[in-house]
LUMBALUM-629522 format. One record per residue (C-alpha): residue in three letters; x, z, y. Coordinates in nm, 2 decimals. Each point is the difference from the previous one (the first is absolute). Layout:
// LUMBALUM-629522
   rest     east       up    north
    ala        X        Z        Y
...
// end
This chain:
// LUMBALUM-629522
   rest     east       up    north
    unk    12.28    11.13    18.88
    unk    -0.36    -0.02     0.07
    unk    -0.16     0.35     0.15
    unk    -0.36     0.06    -0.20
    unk    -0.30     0.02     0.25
    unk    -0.23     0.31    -0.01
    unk    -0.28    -0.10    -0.21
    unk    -0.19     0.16     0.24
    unk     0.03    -0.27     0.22
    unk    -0.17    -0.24    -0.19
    unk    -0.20     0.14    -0.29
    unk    -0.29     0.31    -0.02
    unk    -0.02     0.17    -0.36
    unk    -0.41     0.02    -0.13
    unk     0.09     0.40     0.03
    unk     0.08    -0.04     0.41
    unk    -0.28    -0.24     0.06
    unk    -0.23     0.22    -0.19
    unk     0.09     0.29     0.19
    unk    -0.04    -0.19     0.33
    unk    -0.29    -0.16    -0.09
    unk    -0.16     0.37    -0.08
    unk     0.02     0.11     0.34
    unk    -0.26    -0.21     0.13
    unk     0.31    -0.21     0.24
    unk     0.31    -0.16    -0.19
    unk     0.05    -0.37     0.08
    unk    -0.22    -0.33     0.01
    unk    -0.03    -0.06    -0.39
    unk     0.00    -0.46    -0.06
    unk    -0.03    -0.11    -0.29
    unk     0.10    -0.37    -0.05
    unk     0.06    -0.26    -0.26
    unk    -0.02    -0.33    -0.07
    unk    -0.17    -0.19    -0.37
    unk     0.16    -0.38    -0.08
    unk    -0.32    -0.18    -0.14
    unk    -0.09    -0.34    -0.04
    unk     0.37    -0.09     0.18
    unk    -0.01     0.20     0.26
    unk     0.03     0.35     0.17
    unk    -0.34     0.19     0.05
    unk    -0.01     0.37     0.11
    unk    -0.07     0.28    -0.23
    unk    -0.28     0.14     0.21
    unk    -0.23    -0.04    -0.29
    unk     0.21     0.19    -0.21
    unk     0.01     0.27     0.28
    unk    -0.37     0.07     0.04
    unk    -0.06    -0.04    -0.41
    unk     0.27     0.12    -0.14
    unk     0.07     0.29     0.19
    unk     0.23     0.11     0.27
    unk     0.16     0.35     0.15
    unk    -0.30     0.15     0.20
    unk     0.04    -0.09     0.38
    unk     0.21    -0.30    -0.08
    unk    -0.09    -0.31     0.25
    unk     0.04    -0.32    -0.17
    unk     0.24    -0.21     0.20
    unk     0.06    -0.40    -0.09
    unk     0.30    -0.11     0.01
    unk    -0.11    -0.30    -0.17
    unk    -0.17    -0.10     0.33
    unk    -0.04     0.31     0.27
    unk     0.39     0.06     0.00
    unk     0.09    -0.42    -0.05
    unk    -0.03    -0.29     0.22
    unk    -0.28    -0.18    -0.08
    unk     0.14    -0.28     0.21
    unk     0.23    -0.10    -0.25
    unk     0.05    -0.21    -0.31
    unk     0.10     0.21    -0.20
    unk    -0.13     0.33    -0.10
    unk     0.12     0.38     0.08
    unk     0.18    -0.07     0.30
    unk     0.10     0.22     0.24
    unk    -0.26     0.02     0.25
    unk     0.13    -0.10     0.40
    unk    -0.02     0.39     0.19
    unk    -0.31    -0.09     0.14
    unk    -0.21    -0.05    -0.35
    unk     0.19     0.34    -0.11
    unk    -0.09     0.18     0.30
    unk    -0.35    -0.12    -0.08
    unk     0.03     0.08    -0.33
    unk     0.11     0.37     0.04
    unk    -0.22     0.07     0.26
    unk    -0.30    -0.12    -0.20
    unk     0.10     0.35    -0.23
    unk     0.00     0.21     0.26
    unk     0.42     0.01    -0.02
    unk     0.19     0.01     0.34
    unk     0.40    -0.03     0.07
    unk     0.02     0.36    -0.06
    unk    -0.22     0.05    -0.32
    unk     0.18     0.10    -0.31
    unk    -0.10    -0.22    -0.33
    unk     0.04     0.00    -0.35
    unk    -0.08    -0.29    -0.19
    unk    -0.03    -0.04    -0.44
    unk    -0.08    -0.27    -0.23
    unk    -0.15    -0.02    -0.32
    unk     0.32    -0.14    -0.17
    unk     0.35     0.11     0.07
    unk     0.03    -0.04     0.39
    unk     0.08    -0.34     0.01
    unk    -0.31    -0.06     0.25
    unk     0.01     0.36     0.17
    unk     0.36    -0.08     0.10
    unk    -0.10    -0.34     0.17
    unk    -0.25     0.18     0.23
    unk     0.29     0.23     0.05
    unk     0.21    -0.21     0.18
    unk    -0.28    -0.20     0.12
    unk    -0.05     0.28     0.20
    unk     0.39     0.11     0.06
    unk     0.12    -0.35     0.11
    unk    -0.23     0.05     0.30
    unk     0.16     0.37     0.07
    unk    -0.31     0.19    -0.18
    unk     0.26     0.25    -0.20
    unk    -0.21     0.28    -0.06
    unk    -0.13    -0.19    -0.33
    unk     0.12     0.13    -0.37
    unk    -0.09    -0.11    -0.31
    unk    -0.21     0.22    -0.27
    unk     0.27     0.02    -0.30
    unk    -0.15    -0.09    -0.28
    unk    -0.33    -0.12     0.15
    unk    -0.33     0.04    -0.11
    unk     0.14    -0.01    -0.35
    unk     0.16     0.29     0.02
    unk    -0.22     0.11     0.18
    unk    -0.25    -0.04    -0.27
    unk     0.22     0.12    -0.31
    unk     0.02     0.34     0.18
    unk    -0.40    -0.02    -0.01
    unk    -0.04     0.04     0.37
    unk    -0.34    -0.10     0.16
    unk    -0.09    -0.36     0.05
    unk    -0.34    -0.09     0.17
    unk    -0.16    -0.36     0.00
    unk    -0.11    -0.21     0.22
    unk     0.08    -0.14     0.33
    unk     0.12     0.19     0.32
    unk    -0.14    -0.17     0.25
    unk     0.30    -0.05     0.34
    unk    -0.28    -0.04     0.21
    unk    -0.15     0.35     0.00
    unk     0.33     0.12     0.10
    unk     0.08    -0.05     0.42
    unk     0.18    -0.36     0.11
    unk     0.35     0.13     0.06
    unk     0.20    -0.14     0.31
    unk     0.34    -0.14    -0.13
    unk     0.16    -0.22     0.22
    unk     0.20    -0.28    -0.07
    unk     0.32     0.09    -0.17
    unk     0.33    -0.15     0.04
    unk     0.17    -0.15    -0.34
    unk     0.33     0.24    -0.08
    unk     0.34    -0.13    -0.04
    unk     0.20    -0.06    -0.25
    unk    -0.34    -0.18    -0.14
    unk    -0.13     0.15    -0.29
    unk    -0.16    -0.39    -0.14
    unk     0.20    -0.29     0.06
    unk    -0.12    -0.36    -0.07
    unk     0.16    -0.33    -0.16
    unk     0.27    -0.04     0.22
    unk     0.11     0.27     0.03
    unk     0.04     0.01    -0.41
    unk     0.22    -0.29     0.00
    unk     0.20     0.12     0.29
    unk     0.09     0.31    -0.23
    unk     0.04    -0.22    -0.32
    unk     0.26    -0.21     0.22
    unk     0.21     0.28     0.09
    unk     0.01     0.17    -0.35
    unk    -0.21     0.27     0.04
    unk    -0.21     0.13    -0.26
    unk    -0.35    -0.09    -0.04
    unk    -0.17     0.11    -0.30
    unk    -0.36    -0.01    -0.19
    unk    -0.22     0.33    -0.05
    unk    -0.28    -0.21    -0.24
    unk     0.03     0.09    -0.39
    unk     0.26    -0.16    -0.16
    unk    -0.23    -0.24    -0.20
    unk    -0.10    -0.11     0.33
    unk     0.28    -0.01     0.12
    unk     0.17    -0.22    -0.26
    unk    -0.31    -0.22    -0.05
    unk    -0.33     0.05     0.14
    unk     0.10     0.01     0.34
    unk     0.36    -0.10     0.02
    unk     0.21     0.15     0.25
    unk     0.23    -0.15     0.30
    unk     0.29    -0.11    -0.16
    unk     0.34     0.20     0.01
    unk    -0.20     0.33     0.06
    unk    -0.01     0.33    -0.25
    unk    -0.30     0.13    -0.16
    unk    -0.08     0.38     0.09
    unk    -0.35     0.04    -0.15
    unk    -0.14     0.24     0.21
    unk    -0.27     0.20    -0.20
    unk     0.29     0.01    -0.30
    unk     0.31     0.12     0.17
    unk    -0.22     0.24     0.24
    unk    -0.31     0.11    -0.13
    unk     0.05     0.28    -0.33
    unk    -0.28     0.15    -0.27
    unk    -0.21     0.19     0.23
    unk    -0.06    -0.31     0.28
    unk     0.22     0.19     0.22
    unk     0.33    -0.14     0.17
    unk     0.31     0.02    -0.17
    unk     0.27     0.22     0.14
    unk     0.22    -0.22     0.19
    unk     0.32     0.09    -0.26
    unk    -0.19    -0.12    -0.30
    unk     0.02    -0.37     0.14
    unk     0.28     0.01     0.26
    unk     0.23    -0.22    -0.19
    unk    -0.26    -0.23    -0.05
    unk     0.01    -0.07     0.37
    unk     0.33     0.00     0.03
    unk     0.08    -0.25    -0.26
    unk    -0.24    -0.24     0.16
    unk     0.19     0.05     0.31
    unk    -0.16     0.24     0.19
    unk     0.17     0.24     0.18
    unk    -0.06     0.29     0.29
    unk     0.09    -0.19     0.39
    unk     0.01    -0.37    -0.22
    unk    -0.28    -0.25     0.05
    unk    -0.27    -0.19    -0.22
    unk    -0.28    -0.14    -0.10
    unk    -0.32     0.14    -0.24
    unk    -0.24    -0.26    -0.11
    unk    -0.28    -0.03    -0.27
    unk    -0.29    -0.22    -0.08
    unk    -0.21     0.08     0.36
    unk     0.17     0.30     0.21
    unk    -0.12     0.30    -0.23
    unk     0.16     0.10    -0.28
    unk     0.35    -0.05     0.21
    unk    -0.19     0.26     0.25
    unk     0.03     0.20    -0.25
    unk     0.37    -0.04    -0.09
    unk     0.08    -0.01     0.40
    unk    -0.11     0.38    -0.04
    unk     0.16     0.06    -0.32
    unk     0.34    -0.11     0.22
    unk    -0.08     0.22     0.27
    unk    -0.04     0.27    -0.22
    unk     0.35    -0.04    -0.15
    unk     0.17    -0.03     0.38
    unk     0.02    -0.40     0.01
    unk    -0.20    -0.07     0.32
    unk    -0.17    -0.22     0.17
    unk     0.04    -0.32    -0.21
    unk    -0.32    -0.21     0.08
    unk    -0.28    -0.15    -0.22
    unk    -0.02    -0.36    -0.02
    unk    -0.38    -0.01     0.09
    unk    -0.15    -0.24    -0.21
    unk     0.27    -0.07    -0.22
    unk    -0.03    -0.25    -0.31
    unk    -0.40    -0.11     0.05
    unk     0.17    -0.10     0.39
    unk     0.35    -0.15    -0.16
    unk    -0.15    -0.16    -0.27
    unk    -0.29    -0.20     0.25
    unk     0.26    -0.08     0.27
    unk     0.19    -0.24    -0.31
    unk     0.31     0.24     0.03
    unk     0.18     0.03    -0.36
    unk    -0.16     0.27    -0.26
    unk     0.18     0.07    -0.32
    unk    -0.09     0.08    -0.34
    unk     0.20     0.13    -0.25
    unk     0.09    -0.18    -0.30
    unk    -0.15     0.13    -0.32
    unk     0.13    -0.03    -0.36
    unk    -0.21    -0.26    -0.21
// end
């Protein structure tokens, strides 16, 4: 049976942040996000700086900053050069502890989690419940844009990628579909069943359903264990999370962790990658 992790490990309450942040130290505060307009991603930078963020939060893109702009397809995982880049250019080093929110339900906090922990970086948490708890607890917020610049250029060298991987790409998807292993969908299930499609023979965990609850914050891991298990994962067995681009199953990835089902990697990419490489997409049948 699968042993819980700490939620310490992964997640800061608004109380603990507060507190930290109070002090005057506590951790590198990002904020990141990511807006689909016009058909495709954008960041939420505007959003940010208008809007409102937690005082002292940096903005960091994971739209661009944190994704390989090299590629075809958007919010990839950037090679360890363009992260160390990346990180540097917030004043983060290998040894720098960061906490990283949203604005929704930590679908795009979580990919610039393991962004950062598939290239070793594991002092990184996410802020449970993000800025909309944050908010609900009527906490400060301050607008405008923090500008990385005024802080000093960090040095962070070059990491090495860890192993197992944390994102995994095409082949290695149907490599895991071959030998039976389950591979399933975090998107919403109307995505899932026809706005996107999903890969066929895989299970549909929607991953801001099963995990998130009423306050934003993350389920406990017993109020959706069976869920998992059903689909097929299990503590020591393997898999595959997917979505519509790498984020929402970021999310779920952690929601795994959380419940003691480890590293099972994100298929980076996912559907918008499957669907333009002409492998097979289905869509579920609907009553007329």
């Amino acid at each position: 049976m699968a042993e819980k992790t700490d939620r310490s490990e992964f997640l800061v309450s608004t109380g603990a942040l507060a507190s930290a942040l109070s002090g005057g130290g506590g951790p590198v505060l990002l904020e990141t996000g990511g807006v689909f307009a016009n058909g495709a991603f954008r960041s939420s930078v505007f959003e940010y700086a208008a809007e409102g963020h937690i005082p002292g939060a940096l903005y960091a893109d994971v739209v661009t900053l944190f994704s390989d702009p090299s590629s075809s397809w958007q919010v990839q995982r950037p090679s360890a050069a363009q992260f160390a880049t990346a990180a540097a250019s917030l004043g983060i080093t290998p040894e720098t502890e960061v906490v990283v929110y949203d604005r929704g339900a930590g679908e795009w906090a979580a990919r610039l989690l393991w962004v950062f922990r598939s290239f070793g970086h594991a002092a990184v948490r996410l802020l449970d419940g993000g800025l909309e708890k944050w908010v609900a607890e009527e906490r400060a917020v301050e607008t405008g844009l923090a500008v990385p610049n005024a802080l000093p250029r960090a040095d962070y060298p070059v990491p090495e990628t860890v192993e197992p991987p944390v994102f995994v790409d095409t082949e290695d998807v149907q490599q895991a579909l071959a030998k039976g292993a389950p591979v399933a969908s975090a998107l919403p299930q109307p995505w899932y069943d026809q706005a996107l499609g999903h890969i066929p023979a895989t299970k549909s965990l929607p991953s801001i359903d099963v995990l998130i609850g009423e306050d934003n914050t993350l389920r406990d891991p017993d109020e959706y264990l069976q869920r998992l298990e059903e689909a097929g994962f299990t503590a020591g067995g393997d898999g595959v999370l997917y979505c519509g681009t790498g984020v929402l199953s970021a999310l779920l990835k952690t929601g795994l962790e959380l419940a003691g089902i480890h590293d099972l990697p994100v298929y980076d990419g996912s559907i918008e990658i499957r669907a333009g490489t002409g492998l097979p997409v289905e869509r579920t049948e609907t009553a007329a």
